[in-house]
PyMOL CGO cylinders between C-alpha atoms (Angstrom):
from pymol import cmd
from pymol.cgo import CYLINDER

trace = [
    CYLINDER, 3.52, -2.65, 16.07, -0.11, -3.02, 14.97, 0.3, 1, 1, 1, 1, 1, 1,
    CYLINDER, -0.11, -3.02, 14.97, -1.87, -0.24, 13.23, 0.3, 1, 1, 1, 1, 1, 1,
    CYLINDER, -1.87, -0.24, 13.23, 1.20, 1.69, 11.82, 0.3, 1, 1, 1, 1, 1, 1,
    CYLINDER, 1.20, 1.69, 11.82, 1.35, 3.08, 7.90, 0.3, 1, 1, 1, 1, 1, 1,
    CYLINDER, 1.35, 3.08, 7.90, 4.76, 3.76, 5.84, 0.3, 1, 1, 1, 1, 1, 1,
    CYLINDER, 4.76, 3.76, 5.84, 4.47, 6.51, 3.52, 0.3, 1, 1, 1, 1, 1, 1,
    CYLINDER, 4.47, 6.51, 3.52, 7.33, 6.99, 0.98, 0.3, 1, 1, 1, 1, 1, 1,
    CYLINDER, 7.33, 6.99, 0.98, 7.34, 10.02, -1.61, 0.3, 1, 1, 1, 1, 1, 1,
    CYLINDER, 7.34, 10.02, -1.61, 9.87, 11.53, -3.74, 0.3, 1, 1, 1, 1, 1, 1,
    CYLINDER, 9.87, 11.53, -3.74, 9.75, 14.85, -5.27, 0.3, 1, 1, 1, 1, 1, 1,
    CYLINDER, 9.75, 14.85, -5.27, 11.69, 15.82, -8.60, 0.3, 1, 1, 1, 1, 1, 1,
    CYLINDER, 11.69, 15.82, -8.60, 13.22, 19.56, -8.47, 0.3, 1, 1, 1, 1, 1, 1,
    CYLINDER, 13.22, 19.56, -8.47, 16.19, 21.15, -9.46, 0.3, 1, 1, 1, 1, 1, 1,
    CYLINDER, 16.19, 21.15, -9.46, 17.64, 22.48, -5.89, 0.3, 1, 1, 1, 1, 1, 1,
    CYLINDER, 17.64, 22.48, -5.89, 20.39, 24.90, -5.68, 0.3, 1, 1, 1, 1, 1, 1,
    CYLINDER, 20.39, 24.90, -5.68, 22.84, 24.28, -3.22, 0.3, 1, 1, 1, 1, 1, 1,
    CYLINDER, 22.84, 24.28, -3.22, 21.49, 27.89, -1.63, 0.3, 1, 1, 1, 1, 1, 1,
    CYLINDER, 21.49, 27.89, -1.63, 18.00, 27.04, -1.44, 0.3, 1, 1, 1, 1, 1, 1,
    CYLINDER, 18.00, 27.04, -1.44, 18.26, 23.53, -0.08, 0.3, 1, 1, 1, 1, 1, 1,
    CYLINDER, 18.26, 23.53, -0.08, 18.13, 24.49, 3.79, 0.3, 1, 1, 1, 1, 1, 1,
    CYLINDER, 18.13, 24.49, 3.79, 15.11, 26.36, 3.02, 0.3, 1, 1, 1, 1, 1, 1,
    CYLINDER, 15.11, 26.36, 3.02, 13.59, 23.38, 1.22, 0.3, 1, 1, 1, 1, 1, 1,
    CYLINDER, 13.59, 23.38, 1.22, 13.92, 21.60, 3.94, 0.3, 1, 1, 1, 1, 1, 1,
    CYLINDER, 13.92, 21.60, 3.94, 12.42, 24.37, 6.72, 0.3, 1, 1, 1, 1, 1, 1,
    CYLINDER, 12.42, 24.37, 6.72, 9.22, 24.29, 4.51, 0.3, 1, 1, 1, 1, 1, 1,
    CYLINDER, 9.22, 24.29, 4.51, 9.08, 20.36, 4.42, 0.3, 1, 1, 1, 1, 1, 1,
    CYLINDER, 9.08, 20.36, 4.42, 9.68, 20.00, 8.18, 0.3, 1, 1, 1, 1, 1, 1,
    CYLINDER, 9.68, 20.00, 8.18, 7.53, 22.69, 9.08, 0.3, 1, 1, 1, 1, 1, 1,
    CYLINDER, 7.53, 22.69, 9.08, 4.38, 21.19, 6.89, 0.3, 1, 1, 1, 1, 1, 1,
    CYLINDER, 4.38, 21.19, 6.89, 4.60, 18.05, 8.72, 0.3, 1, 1, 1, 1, 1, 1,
    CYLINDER, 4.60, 18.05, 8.72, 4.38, 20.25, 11.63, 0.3, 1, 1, 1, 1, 1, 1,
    CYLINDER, 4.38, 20.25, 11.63, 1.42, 22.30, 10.62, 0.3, 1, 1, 1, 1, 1, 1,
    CYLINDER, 1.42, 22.30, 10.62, -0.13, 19.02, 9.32, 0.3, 1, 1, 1, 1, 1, 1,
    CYLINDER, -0.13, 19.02, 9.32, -0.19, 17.59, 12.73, 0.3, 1, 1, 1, 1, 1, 1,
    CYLINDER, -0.19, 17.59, 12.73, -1.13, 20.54, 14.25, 0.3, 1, 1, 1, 1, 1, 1,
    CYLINDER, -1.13, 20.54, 14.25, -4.32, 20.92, 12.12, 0.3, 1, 1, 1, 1, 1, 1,
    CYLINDER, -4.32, 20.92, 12.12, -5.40, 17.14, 13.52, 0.3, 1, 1, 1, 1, 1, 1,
    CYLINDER, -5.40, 17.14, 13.52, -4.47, 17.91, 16.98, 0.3, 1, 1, 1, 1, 1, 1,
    CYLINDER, -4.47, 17.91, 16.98, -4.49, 21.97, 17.52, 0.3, 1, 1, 1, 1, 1, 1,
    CYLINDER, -4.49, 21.97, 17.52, -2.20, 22.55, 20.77, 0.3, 1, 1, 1, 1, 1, 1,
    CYLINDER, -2.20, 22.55, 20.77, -1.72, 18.67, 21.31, 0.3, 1, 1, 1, 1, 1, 1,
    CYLINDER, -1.72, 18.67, 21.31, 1.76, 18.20, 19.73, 0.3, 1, 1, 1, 1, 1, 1,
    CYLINDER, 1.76, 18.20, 19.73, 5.10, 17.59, 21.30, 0.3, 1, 1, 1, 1, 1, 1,
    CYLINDER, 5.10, 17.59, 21.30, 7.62, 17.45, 18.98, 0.3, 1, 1, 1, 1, 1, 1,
    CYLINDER, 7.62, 17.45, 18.98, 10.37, 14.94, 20.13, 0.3, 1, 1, 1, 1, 1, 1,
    CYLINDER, 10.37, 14.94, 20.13, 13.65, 15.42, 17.66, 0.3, 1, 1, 1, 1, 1, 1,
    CYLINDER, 13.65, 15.42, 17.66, 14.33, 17.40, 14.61, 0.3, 1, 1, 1, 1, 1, 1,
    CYLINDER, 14.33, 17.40, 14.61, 16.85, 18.14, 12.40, 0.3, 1, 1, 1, 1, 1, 1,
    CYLINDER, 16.85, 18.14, 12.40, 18.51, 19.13, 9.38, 0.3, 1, 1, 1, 1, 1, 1,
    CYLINDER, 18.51, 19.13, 9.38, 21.84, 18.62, 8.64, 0.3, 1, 1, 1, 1, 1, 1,
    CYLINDER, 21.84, 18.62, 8.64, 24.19, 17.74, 6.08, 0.3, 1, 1, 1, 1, 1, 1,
    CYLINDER, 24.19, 17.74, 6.08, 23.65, 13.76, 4.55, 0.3, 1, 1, 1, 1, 1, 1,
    CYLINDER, 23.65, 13.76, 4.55, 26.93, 11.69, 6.05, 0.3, 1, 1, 1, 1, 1, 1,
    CYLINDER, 26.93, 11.69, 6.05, 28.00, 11.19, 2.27, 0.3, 1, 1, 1, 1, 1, 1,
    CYLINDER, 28.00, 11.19, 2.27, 28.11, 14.54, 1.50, 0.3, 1, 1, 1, 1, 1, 1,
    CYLINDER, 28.11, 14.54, 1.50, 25.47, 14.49, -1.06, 0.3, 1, 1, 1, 1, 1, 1,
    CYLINDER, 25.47, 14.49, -1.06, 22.94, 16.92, 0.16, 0.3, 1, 1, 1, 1, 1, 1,
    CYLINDER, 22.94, 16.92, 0.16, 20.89, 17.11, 3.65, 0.3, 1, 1, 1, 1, 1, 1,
    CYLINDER, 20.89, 17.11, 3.65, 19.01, 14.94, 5.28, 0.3, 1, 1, 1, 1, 1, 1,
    CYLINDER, 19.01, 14.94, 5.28, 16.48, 16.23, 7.49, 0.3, 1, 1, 1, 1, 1, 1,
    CYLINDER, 16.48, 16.23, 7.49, 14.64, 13.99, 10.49, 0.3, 1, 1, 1, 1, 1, 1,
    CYLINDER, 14.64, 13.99, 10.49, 11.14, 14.63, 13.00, 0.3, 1, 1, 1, 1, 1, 1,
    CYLINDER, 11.14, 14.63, 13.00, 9.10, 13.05, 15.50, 0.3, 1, 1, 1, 1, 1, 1,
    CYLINDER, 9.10, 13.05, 15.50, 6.35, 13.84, 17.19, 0.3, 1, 1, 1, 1, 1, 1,
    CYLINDER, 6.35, 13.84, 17.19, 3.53, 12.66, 19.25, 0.3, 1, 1, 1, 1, 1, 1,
    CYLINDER, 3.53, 12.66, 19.25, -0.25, 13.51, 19.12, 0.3, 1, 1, 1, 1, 1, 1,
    CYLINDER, -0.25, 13.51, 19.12, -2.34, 11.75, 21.72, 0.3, 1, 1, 1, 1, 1, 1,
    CYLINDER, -2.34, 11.75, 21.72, -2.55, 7.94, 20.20, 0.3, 1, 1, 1, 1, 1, 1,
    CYLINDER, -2.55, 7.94, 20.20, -0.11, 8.76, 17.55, 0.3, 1, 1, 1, 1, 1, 1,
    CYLINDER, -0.11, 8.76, 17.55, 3.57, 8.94, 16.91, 0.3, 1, 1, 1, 1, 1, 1,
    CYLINDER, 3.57, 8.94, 16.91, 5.09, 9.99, 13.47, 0.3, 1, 1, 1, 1, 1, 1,
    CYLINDER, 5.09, 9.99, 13.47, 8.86, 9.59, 12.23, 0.3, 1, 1, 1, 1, 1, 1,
    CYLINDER, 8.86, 9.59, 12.23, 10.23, 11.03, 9.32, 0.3, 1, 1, 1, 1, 1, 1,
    CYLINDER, 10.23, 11.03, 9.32, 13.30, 10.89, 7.63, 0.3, 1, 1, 1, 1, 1, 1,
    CYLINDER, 13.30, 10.89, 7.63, 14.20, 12.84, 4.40, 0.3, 1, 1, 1, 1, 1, 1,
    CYLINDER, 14.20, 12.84, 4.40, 16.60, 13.91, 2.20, 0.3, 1, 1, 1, 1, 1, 1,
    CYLINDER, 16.60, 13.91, 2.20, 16.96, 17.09, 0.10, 0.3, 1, 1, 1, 1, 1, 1,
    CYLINDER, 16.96, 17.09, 0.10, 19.80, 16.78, -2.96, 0.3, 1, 1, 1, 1, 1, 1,
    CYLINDER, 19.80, 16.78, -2.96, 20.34, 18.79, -6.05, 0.3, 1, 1, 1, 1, 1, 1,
    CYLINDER, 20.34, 18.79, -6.05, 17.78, 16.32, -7.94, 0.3, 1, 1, 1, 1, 1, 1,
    CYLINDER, 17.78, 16.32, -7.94, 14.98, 15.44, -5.69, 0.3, 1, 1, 1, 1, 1, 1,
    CYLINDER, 14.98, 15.44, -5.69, 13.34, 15.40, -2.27, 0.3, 1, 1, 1, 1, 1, 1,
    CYLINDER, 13.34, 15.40, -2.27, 12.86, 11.74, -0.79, 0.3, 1, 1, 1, 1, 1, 1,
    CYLINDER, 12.86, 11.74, -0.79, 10.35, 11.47, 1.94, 0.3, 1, 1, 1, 1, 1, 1,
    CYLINDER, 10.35, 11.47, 1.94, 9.85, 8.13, 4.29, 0.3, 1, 1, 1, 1, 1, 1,
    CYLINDER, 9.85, 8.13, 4.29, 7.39, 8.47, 6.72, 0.3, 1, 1, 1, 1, 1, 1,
    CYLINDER, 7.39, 8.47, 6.72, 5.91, 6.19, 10.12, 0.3, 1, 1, 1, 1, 1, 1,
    CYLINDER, 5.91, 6.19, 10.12, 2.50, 6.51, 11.27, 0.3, 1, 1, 1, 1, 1, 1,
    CYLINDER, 2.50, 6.51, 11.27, 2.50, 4.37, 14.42, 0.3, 1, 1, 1, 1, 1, 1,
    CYLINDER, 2.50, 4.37, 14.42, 0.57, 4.15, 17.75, 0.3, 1, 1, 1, 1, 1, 1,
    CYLINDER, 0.57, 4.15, 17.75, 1.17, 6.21, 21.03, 0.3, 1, 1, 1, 1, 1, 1,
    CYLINDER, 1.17, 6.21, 21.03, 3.84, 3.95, 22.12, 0.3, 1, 1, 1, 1, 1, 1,
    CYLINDER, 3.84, 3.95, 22.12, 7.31, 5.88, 20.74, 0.3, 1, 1, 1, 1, 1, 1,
    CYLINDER, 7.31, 5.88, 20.74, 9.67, 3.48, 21.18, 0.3, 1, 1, 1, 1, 1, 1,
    CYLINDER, 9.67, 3.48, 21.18, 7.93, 0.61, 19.49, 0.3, 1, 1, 1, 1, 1, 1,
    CYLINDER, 7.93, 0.61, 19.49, 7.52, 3.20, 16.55, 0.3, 1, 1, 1, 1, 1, 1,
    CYLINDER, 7.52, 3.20, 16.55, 11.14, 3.99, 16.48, 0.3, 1, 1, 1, 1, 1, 1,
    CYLINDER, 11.14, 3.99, 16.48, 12.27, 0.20, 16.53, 0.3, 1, 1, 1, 1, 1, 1,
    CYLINDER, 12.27, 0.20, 16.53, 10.02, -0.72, 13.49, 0.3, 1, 1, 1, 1, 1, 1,
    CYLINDER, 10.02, -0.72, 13.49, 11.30, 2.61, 11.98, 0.3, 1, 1, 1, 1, 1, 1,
    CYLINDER, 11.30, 2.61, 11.98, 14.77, 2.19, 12.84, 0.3, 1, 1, 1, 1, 1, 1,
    CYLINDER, 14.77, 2.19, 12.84, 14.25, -1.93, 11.27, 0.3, 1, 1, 1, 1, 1, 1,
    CYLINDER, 14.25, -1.93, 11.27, 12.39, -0.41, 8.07, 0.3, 1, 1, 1, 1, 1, 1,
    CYLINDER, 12.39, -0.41, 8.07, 15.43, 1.54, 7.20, 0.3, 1, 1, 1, 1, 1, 1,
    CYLINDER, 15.43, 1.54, 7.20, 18.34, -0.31, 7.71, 0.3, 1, 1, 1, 1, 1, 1,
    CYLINDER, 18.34, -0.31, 7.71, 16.58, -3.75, 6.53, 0.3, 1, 1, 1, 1, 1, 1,
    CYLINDER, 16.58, -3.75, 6.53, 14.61, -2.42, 3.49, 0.3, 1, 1, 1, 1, 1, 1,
    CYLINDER, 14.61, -2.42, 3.49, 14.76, 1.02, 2.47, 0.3, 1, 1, 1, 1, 1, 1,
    CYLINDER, 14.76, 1.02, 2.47, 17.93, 1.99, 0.32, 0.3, 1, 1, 1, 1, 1, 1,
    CYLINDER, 17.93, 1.99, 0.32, 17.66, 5.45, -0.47, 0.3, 1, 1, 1, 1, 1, 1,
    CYLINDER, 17.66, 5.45, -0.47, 19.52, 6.20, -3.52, 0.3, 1, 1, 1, 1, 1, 1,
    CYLINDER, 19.52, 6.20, -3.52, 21.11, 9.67, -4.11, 0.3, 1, 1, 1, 1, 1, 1,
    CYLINDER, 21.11, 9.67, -4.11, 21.68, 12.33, -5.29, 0.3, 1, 1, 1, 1, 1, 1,
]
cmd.load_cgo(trace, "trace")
């Protein structure tokens, strides 16, 4: 896939178990307003979710969505210790985005947690 950008971020908080669904409402829903802002009444979202991580350590939250010319991934992960944020920036096509995402992750990314 030409043109596409990775963005990875992590963010170092103490998160009580309480507060970590609404941690991740905010994070999901400032991608959304991001997108919005470059593309006011243009965005379909695709998937979301937040749910707990599949080791038990946490929740990980995932989005897509489409602007015109644009699709973005994200995957994340809220734990007691951090937020981790991986992000795709790819072209209109979403499957081709997906497939390098979906390569990205299980070839090179190794997210470590808690």
């Amino acid at each position: 896939m030409d043109n596409a950008s990775i963005t990875l971020s992590a963010d170092f908080y103490q998160v009580p178990d309480q507060k970590a669904n609404a941690l991740a409402e905010v994070c999901l829903k400032g991608r959304h307003d991001a997108m919005e802002a470059l593309a006011p009444g243009q965005v379909t979202v695709l998937r979301r979710s937040i749910k707990p991580h599949s080791q038990g350590i946490g929740l990980e939250m995932s989005y897509s969505e489409q602007i015109p010319g644009h699709t973005y991934i994200y995957l994340g992960y809220v734990t007691s210790r951090k937020v981790f944020n991986f992000g795709l920036t790819g072209g209109p096509d979403e499957f081709a985005a997906a497939d390098l995402f979906n390569r990205t992750v299980r070839e090179r990314l190794r997210v470590m947690l808690p």
